[in-house]
C-alpha positions, 0 to 999 in steps of 0.5 A: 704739191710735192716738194722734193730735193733733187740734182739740178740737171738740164731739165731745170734750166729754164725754171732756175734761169726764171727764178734766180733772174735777178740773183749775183754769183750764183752758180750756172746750173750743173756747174763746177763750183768755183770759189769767186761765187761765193763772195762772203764766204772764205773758201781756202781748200775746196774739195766736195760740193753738192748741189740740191734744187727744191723742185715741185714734182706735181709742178703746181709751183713753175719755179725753182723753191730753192737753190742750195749749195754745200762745200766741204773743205779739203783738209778739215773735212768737218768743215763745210759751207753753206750757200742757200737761195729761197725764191722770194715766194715762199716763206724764208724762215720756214724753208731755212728750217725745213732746208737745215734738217734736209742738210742735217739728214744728208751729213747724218746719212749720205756723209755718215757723220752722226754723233759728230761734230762740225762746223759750217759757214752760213750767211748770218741771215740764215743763221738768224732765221735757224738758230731757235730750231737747232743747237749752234755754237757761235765761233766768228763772223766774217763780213756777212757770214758766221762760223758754227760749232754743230753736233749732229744727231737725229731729234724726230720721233718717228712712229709708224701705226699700221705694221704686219710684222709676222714670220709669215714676211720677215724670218727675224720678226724681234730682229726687224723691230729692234732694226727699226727701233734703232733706226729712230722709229721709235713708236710701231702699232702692230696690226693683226688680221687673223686669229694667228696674227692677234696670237703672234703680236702679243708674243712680240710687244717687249721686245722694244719700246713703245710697242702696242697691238691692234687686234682684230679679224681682217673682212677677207679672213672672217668666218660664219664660226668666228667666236669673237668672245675670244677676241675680247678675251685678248682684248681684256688680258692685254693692257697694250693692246690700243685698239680692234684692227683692222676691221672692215669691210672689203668687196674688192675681190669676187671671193670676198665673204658676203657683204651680210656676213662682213657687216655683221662681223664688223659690228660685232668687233666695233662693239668691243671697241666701244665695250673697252673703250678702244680706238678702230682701225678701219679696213675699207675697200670698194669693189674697183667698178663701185663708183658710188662709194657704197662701202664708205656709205655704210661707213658714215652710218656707222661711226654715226651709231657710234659716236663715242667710239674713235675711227682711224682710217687705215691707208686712206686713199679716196678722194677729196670728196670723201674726205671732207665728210668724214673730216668733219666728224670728232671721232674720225682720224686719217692714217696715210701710208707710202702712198702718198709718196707716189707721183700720180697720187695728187689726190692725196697730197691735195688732201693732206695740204687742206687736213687738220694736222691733228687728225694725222697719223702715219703708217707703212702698212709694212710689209706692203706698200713701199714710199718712193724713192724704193717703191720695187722694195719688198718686204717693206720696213717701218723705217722708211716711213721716214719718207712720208714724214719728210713729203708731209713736213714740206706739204704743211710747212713745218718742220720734221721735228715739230711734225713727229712731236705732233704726230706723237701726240696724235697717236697718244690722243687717239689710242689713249696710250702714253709714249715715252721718248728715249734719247740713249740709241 
C-alpha cells in the first residue's frame, strides 16, 4: 500500500466517480472551484485553491481515500478554508489527522508560511476529530463550520541512522550537517566504511546536536593486514561512538574479498561490538544470481552466536520470507531507506505494513539512494528522509508526529544513547 497525495487529473474519474457516488456539493473532478460548493462554509473573496486526492499508487485500494480541497481568501491571504471527504472505509479520525499534517507541511513549505499565524474554516466534525493532535484557538462558529487561530511550526523529530557524510561526496561536510539540522533533522548516525572514514566522522560529531558515529570497516574495504585493535581503540576513546558499522558480508561484486576472509573480518569486529556493549549495523548483499540467500544464512547463525549483541539491518530490502525469521528474533532491528519510497518496491511496503514499529529506524544511506519524488538527486541528503517518514506514517496509520517520537525511541533503545529535542531552529 502506497498512499500518496496527488493532483486529481482525468485518470482519477472513474475512482473518484465511484467513491463519492452518493457525496452533495462536491467539486467535479479537475474543476473550477465555485463557492456554492461549499454550503456551510462562508466564502466572501476566493482566490487560490488546490485540490489533492489520496490515491493508492500500488492500487491495492480501487477507490479514491480522500478528496481535500483547500481555498485561500483574496484579501486576507492567511485565511483559508478547508473542504476535506474521507471514503467511509478508512478510519476517519486517523486520516483527518494524517490529512492535517499533510495541510500543514503544504502551508509550511509549498506556501512558505512557517512560524506564522492563520486562520482556517473547517466542518466542526473535522475539527472535533483533530483538536487533541494539533494547537487551535477557537474563534466562532457558523452553521456546521468553525473559525481557527493556528500557528504553524514543524513538530517532528526527524532522525536519519545510516548517513556517509564525507569530503569525498559533499565539499562542506559541517555545512551539509548544519543544513540538514536546520532542516528539522535533528538526530544523524554517521557511518564509516574505511579506515579514513572512522577518522573523518569522529572529526565531525559537535558540529551539531545529536551527532553519533558507527565505525567499522565495509567487507568490500577489508584487508588480510587489517589490525582491528585500532579500531577498538577508537571504539573505547570515543564515548559517541554507538556502535560497529557497516559491517558484513557482501559477494555481489566478482572482485569482492573471499567470503573466508569476509567472514572472519565480520566476527572479528562483531566481537567488539559485543566487548563495548555496541549495536551493529549489518552490511549484506548476496551475489544477484544466489537465489538461496546464502549470505542471510550465515547471518542467522551469527546473531544466533551472539545473542547478547543487538543487530541493525542496514537498508533492508529481502523479501517477506526473510523478514519473518529475522523478525522474531529480540535483537534483530530493521532500517529502511529511500527504498521503500520506489514504485515497484511493493515488496517492502508489504513488510512494513506487517513490522512491529518498535523494530523500525530510518536512514537515507546518503549520499546514495535518493526517495521519490527526486530519485535522479545526487548526492542524496538527510533531509529528504522526510520522505520515508511521511510513506511510513500513512502505511501504519499513524500520524508523523507520533512516528518520529516513535522512532526517536527506537534509536535511543537500540544504540543505548540519549536524544535531546531542541524546539529553538
Amino acid at each position: 500500500m502506497n498512499w500518496q497525495f496527488v493532483k486529481p487529473t482525468p485518470k482519477y474519474q472513474n475512482k473518484y466517480h465511484l467513491s463519492y457516488k452518493n457525496e452533495a456539493n462536491l467539486f467535479p473532478l479537475v474543476s473550477k472551484s465555485t463557492k456554492d460548493s461549499f454550503k456551510i462554509f462562508t466564502l466572501e473573496n476566493q482566490e487560490n485553491f488546490w485540490e489533492f486526492l489520496l490515491v493508492d499508487e500500488d492500487d491495492d485500494f480501487l477507490e479514491i481515500g480522500l478528496y481535500l480541497n483547500i481555498i485561500q481568501d483574496s484579501i486576507k491571504t492567511n485565511f483559508f478554508t478547508i473542504d476535506l471527504r474521507i471514503n467511509s472505509l478508512l478510519n476517519e479520525e486517523k486520516w483527518s489527522i494524517l490529512t492535517f499534517e499533510f495541510i500543514q507541511d503544504f502551508f509550511i513549505n509549498t506556501l512558505n508560511l512557517k512560524n506564522k499565524f492563520i486562520e482556517i474554516q473547517l466542518e466542526e466534525k473535522k475539527y472535533n476529530l483533530v483538536k487533541k493532535s494539533f494547537i487551535f484557538k477557537e474563534i466562532s462558529k457558523q452553521n456546521e463550520a468553525i473559525l481557527l487561530h493556528f500557528y504553524l511550526e514543524e513538530n517532528y523529530f526527524f532522525s536519519d541512522v545510516h548517513t556517509h557524510p564525507f569530503k569525498e561526496y559533499y565539499k562542506e561536510p559541517k555545512q551539509e550537517l548544519e543544513f540538514n539540522y536546520k532542516n528539522n533533522i535533528k538526530a544523524m548516525l554517521l557511518v564509516g566504511t574505511s579506515w579514513e572514514d572512522n577518522q573523518e566522522i569522529i572529526s565531525y560529531l559537535d558540529y551539531v546536536p545529536n551527532l553519533f558515529a558507527l565505525v567499522g570497516i565495509h567487507p568490500n574495504n577489508i584487508t588480510n593486514e587489517d589490525n582491528f585493535q585500532l579500531l577498538e581503540e577508537i571504539v573505547a576513546k570515543n564515548s559517541k561512538v554507538a556502535g560497529i558499522g557497516e559491517v558484513g558480508l557482501d559477494l555481489y561484486y566478482d572482485q569482492s574479498p573471499s567470503f573466508e576472509l569476509q567472514l572472519k573480518c565480520f566476527i572479528k569486529q562483531v566481537k567488539i561490538a559485543q566487548k563495548y556493549n555496541k549495536t551493529v549495523m549489518l552490511h549484506i548483499r548476496d551475489n544477484a544470481n544466489d537465489k538461496n540467500f546464502f549470505l542471510f544464512n550465515t547471518i542467522k547463525q551469527v546473531v544466533s552466536d551472539f545473542l547478547d549483541v543487538k543487530f541493525v539491518f542496514h537498508n533492508f530490502s529481502a523479501n517477506f520470507e526473510i523478514y519473518q525469521y529475522f523478525a522474531q528474533l529480540k535483537n534483530v532491528f530493521f532500517s529502511f531507506s529511500g527504498v521503500i519510497t520506489y514504485k515497484k518496491n511493493q515488496e517492502a511496503r508489504k513488510i512494513l505494513k506487517h513490522i512491529d514499529l518498535e523494530k523500525i529506524v530510518l536512514e537515507t544511506d546518503a549520499p546514495y539512494l535518493s526517495p521519490e519524488p527526486k530519485r535522479s538527486l545526487w548526492p542524496n541528503h538527510s533531509f529528504c528522509i522526510k520522505q520515508s517518514f511521511y510513506l511510513l506514517s500513512r502505511i501504519k496509520e499513524i500520524s508523523l508526529h507520533s512516528l518520529t517520537q516513535q522512532v526517536k525511541k527506537n534509536i535511543e533503545g537500540i544504540f543505548n544513547i540519549k536524544l535531546y529535542e531542541d524546539h529553538s531552529s
